[in-house]
C-alpha positions as CSV (number, residue, x, y, z in Angstrom):
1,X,97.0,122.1,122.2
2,X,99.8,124.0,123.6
3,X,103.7,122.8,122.5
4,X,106.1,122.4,125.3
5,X,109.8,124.0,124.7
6,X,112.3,122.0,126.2
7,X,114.9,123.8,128.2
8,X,118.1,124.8,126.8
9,X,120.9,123.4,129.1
10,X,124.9,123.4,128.8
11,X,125.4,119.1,129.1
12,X,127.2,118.4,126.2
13,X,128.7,121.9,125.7
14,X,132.5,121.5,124.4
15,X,135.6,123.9,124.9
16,X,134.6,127.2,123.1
17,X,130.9,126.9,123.3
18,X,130.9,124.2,120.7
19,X,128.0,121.3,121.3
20,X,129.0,118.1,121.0
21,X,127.0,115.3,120.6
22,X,126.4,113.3,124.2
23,X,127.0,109.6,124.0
24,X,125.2,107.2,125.8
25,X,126.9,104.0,124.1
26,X,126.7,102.3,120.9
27,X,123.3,100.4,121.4
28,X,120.4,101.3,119.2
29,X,117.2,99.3,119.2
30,X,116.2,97.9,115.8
31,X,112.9,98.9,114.8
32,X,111.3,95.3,114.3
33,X,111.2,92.6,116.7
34,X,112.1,89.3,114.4
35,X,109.9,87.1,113.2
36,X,111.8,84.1,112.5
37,X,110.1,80.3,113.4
38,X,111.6,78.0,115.5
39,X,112.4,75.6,112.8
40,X,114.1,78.7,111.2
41,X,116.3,79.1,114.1
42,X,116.7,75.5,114.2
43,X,119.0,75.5,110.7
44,X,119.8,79.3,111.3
45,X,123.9,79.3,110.1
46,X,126.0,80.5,113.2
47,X,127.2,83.2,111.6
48,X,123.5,84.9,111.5
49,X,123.0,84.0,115.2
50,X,125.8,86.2,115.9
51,X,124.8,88.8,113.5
52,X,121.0,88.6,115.0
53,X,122.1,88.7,118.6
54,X,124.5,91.2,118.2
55,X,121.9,93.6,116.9
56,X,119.7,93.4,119.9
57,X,122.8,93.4,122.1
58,X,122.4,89.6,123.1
59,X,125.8,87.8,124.6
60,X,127.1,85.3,121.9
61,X,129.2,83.3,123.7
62,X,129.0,79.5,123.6
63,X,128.3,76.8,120.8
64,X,126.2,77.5,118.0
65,X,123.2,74.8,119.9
66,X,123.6,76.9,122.8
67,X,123.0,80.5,120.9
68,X,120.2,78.4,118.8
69,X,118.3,78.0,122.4
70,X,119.3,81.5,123.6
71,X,117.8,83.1,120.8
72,X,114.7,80.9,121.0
73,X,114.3,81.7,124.2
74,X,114.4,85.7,123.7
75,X,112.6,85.8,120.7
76,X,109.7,83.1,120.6
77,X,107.1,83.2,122.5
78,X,104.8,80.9,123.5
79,X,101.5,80.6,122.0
């Protein structure tokens, strides 16, 4: 199997030659999909509904009921 160089290119280049590091936001996937039950989201505290959609980059506006269903609705599935 033959390995495939990738070509060098100037995006990202700063003043003087120096690289800089190319942004393309603050978003980063977490690693595991959550595996919470619905009667886990149910009592879920509001403040870890914000912290859970946050991470995933979920809006988290409205009542706590209403993030409760938004985040039921993104992460269960139905079996």
């Amino acid at each position: 199997m033959e390995s495939v160089a990738r070509p060098t290119s100037n995006i990202g280049d700063g003043p003087n030659g120096q690289h800089t590091k190319e942004r393309c936001g603050s978003f980063q996937m977490p690693l595991h999909y959550p595996r919470h039950t619905r009667a886990e989201y149910e009592t879920m505290p509001e403040w870890k509904l914000d912290c859970l959609l946050r991470e995933y980059g979920l809006p988290i506006t409205g009542d706590v009921e209403q993030k409760r269903k938004y985040a039921m609705g993104a992460f269960l599935w139905s079996r």
